[in-house]
N, C-alpha and C positions, 0 to 999 in steps of 0.2 A: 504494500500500500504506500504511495507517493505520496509529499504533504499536501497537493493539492486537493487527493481523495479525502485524503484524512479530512481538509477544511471542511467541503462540502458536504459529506456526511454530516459532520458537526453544526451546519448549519441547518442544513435541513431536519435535524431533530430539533434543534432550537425552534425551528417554524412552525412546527408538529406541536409542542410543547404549549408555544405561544397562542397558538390559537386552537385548540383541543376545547375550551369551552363553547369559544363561538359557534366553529364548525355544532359542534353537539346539540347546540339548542336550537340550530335551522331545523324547523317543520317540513324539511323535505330533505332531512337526510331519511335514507332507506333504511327497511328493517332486514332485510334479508337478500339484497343485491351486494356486492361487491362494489366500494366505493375507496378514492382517497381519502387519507386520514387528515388532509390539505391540499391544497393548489389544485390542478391539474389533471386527470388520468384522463389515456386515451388508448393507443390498440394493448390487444393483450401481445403477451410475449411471450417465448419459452415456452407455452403450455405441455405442461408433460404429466404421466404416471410413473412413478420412480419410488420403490422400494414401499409398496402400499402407501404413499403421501402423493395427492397430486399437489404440483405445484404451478401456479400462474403469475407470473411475471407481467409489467406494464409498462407502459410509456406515461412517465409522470413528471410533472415540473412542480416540485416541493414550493417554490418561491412563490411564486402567483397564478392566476386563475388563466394565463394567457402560455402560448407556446414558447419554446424554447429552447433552451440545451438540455433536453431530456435525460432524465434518470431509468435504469429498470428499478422499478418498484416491484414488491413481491408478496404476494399471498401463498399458504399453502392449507392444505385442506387431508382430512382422512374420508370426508366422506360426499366433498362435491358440495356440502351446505355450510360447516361452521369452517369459517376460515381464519386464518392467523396472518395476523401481518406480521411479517418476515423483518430482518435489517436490510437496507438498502444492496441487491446484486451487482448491478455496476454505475460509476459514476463516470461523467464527461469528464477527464481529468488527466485523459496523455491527448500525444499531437495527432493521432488520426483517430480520435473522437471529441475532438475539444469541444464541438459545439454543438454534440448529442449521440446518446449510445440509442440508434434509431431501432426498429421492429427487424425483431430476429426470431430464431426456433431454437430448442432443444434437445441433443438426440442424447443417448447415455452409451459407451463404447468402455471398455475395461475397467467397467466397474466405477469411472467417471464419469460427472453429469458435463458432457457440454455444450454450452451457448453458443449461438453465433447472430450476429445482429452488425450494422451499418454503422460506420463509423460518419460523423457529417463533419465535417471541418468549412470554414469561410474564414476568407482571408479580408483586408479592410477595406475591400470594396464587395464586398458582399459576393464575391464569386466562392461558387462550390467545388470542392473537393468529397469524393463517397469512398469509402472503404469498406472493404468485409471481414470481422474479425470474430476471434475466436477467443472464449475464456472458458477455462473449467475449475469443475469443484469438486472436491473430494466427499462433501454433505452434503452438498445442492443450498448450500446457506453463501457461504462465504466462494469467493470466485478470485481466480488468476485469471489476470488477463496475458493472451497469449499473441496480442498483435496483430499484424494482419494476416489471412491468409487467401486473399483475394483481391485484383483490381481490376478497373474500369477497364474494359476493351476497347477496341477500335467502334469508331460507327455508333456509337453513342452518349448522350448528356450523361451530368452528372446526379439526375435523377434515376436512379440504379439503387434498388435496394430489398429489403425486405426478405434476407435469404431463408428459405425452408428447407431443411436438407432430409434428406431418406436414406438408405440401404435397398440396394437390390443386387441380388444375384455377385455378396460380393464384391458391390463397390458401391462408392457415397454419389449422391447427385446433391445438388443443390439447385433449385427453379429461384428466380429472383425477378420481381418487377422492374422495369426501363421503359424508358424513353429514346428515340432516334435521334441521329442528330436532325432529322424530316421531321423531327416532332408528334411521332408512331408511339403509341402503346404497346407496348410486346412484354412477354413471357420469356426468359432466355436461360438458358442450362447449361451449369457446369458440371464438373465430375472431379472423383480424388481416391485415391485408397489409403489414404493414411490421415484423411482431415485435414491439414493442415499446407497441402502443395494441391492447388486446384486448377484444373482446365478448363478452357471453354470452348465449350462444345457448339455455342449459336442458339439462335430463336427457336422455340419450340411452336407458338402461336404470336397473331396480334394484330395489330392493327395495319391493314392494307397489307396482308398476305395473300394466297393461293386459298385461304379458307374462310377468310373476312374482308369485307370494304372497310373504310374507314371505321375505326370504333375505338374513338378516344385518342388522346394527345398522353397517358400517361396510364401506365396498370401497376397497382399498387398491392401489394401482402398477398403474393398467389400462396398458395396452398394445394399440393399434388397428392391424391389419395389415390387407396385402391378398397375399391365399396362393390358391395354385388357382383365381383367378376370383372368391373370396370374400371378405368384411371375416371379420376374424376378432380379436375383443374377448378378450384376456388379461387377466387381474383375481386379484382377491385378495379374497375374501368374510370377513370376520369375522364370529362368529357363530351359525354354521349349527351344527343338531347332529347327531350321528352317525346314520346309517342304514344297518346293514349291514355291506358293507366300505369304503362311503362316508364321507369327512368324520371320520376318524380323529384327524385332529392337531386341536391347538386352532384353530387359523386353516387356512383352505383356499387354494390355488390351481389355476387351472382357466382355461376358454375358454367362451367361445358363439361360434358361427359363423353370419353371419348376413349381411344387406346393411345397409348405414350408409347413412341421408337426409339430408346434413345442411343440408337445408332446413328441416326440418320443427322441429327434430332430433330422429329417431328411430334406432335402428340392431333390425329386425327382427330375429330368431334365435330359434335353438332351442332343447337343455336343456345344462344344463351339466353340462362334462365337467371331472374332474378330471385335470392333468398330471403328476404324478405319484404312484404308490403306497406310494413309502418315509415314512419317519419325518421325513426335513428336507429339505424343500424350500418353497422361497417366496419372490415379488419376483422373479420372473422376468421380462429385459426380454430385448428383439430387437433385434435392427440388420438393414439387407440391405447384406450388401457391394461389394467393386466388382466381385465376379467374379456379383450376383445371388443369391446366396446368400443365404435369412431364418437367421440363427444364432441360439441362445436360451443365455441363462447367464444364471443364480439361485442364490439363496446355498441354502446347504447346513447350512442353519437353520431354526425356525419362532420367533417373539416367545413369549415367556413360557410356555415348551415347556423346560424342564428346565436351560436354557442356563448358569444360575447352578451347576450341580452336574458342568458338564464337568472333567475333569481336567486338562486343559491350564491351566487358570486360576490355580493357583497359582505356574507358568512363565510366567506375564503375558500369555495370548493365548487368543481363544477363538474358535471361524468357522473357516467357509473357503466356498469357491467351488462350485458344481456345474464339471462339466467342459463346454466349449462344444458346442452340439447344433446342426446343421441339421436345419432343420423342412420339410416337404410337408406337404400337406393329403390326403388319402385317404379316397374316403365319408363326408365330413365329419366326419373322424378326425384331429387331430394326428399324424405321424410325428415321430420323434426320434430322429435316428442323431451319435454321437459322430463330431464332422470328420474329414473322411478325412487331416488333417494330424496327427493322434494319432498316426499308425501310424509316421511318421517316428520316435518314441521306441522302436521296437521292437527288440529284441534278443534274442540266444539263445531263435529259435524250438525249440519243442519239440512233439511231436503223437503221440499213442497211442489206441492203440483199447482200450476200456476196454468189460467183459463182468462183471456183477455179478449175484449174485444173494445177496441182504441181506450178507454180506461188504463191510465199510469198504475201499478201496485206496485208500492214499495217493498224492496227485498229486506228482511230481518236479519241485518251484517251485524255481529257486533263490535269488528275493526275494518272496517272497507278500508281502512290507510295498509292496510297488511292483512289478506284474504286470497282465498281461491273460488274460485266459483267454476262448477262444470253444467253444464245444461245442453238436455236431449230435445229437441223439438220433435211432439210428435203429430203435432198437426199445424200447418201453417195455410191459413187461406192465401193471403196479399203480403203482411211482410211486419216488422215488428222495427222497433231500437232501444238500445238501453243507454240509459242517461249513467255516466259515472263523475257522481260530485260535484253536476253542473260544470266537469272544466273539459267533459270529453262525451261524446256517443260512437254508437256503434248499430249499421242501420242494414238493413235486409230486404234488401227488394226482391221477391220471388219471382215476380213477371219479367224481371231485365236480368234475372241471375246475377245481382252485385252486392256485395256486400263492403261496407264504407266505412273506414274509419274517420270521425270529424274529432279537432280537441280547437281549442280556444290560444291562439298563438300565444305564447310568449316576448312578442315584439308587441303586438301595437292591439290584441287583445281580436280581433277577427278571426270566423271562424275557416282552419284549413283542413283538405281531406285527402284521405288516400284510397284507393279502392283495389279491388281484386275479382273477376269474374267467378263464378261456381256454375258445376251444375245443377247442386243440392247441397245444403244445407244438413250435416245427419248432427255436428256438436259443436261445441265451444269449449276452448277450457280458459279460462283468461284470472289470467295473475295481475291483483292489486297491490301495487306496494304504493309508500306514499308518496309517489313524486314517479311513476311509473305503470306504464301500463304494458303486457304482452300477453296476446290471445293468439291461442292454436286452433284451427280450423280445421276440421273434419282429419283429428287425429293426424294434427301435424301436417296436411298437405299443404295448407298456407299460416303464414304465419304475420303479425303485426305485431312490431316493436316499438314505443314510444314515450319518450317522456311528457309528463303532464303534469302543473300545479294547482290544484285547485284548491279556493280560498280557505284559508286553517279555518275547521269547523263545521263546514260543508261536505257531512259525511252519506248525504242521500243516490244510493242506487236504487231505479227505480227501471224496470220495463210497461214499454206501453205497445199495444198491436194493432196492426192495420186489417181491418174487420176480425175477424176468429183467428187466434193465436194456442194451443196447447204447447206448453213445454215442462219440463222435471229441472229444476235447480235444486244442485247441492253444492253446499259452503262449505267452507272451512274457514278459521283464521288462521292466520299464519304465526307460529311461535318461536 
């Protein structure tokens, strides 16, 4: 540890410290979301399973609620629900990460856990320098950093990053997001058999290839699985513009499912799908753990999407976590079901049968700021919505097959919305926390992610139906 680590450690508990009341008493800190303990959190990092502890790693800036020379910050967990905040994994604090230890992965090799993540450096004219670098740890607590072991190639800016590394058949790859110097989004792939001396191999996918037109000026935190028999490419388009109900937020994330050559290196595939339809999501990484399980957790955020105008900000913190998802693959569909270890937080179940016809009936929550709710529709004539806390609904048209997410901005208070086509309606399962909302759609086939504040107080969820409505809610709160 260098004295400059050493400062900034030391600082940033001192900020932790300082403001630990404040943070605490914002009515929109979460109860069971993964959040900063101050400033800043943004994509996850390192997510791995390692020795029964998972651990998740982040992109935080301890100092203030704005961007900057990023920290990994670190949670870890036994069971995906109670998590522990860790000491700080790495800090900005040699010359090829001076100005932020950027989104990296995890992998574990001789019994060592290690990291690899972007090194960002700028000089004093704001021109970028990117590196890829490696640090390991004996615990998975404390980290050596190991330098670099990767640089920019030819033929591209210095937006290049985001490495996710794997093992196959034998040797390491690493998929990392770029930029051209055309200004192309792509996918690009190296390779290594000792971790640390790496090749490039070239573009796997991207923007203005043999398999895409134009799609985006930059592709951010890809992520290379293999789910169902399938490669399956996780990414993050910047970009794209809106079509539809497509490509809503400023930045996108999404899949293509395909097969990966990495002789060639190609990774064939089809179109891309967006994974989720709410307002904040993005940066979503996967790990598979020891029990086989692919799990997915993404911040519960978008870049330069309104982030400066949250209200938690003046409490000194602003972010938080998606909740953990296992993934399947189905007709070359992403599924996405909240781990079955959530339910362990369940308490005072509750369950009614609930008969509407346009009449509002208030639901009997007794924490809607921290609650589940799942609901069967078993008769729908026209279409129904539910009011949450007056700062969000959620609405169902049967005759146009859409169902709509609306919540009340957090810039200037108007109402904005998201939507998704269906062609039936079979459940809901939607998680309240207090400052949060994410609902799963016919058993995870679509999903909505979004932050939302509604006034401290304003504890009423209520459903109302468009002619004849049956459906079954059961609650829980959350503990």
């Amino acid at each position: 540890m260098n004295l400059r680590d050493k400062e900034l450690r030391e600082q940033a508990i001192d900020r932790v410290e300082k403001y630990q009341t404040v943070v605490n008493q914002d009515p929109y800190r979460l109860h069971y979301h993964i959040m900063p303990p101050v400033g800043l959190l943004n994509d996850p990092n390192g997510f791995i399973h390692w020795k029964g502890t998972y651990h998740l790693f982040y992109q935080w800036m301890p100092f203030k609620t704005g961007h900057g020379a990023k920290f990994w910050g670190h949670y870890a967990s036994r069971d995906l629900v109670r998590w522990r905040h860790e000491e700080i994994a790495l800090t900005p604090s040699d010359w090829y990460d001076k100005n932020g230890c950027y989104s990296g992965s995890a992998i574990v090799e001789n019994d060592l856990l290690h990291v690899f993540y972007t090194g960002n450096v700028r000089n004093d004219e704001g021109d970028r320098e990117t590196y890829q670098c490696l640090a390991v740890s004996k615990d998975g607590i404390s980290f050596e950093k190991q330098g670099v072991v990767a640089r920019l190639p030819k033929g591209y800016t210095a937006h290049f990053r985001d490495p996710k590394v794997w093992k196959k058949n034998g040797r390491w790859y690493m998929v990392l997001g770029a930029q051209t110097e055309r200004l192309e989004g792509r996918a690009v792939l190296f390779t290594s058999d000792n971790l640390r001396d790496w090749s490039f191999l070239g573009d796997i996918t991207g923007s203005n290839t043999d398999q895409l037109d134009e799609f985006g000026y930059m592709w951010e935190c890809p992520d290379m699985i293999s789910l169902g028999g399938k490669d399956v490419l996780i990414v993050c388009p910047q970009g794209l513009k809106a079509d539809g109900f497509r490509y809503q937020n400023v930045y996108q994330s999404g899949y293509f499912v395909g097969e990966l050559d990495e002789g060639k290196p190609e990774f064939k595939h089809g179109e891309f799908t967006e994974l989720d339809q709410g307002f904040d999501f993005y940066a979503p990484q996967t790990t598979l753990d020891e029990s086989g399980r692919r799990i997915l957790i993404a911040w519960m955020g978008v870049p330069d999407q309104d982030e400066q105008q949250h209200p938690t900000i003046p409490n000194q913190w602003v972010h938080c976590m998606t909740l953990p998802r296992e993934l399947t693959l189905k007709e070359n569909k992403l599924i996405q079901k909240p781990v079955q270890e959530l339910k362990t937080l369940r308490r005072e179940q509750k369950t009614v049968e609930v008969s509407l016809c346009q009449a509002a009936e208030q639901l009997d929550l007794d924490h809607p700021d921290s609650a589940e709710l799942y609901i069967e529709p078993s008769h729908i004539e026209e279409g129904f919505e539910i009011s949450f806390r007056g700062a969000a609904r959620l609405i169902y048209s049967k005759a146009d097959g859409v169902l709509t997410l609306e919540r009340n901005s957090c810039v200037d208070g108007r109402v904005e919305s998201r939507h998704c086509s269906l062609n039936e309606l079979r459940d809901l399962n939607v998680f309240l926390d207090s400052s949060s909302i994410e609902i799963f759609v016919n058993g995870g086939e679509e999903v909505f992610s979004a932050r939302y504040f509604p006034y401290p107080g304003n504890n009423d969820v209520s459903i109302s139906g468009r002619k004849e409505t049956v459906m079954k809610v059961t609650s829980w709160t959350m503990s």
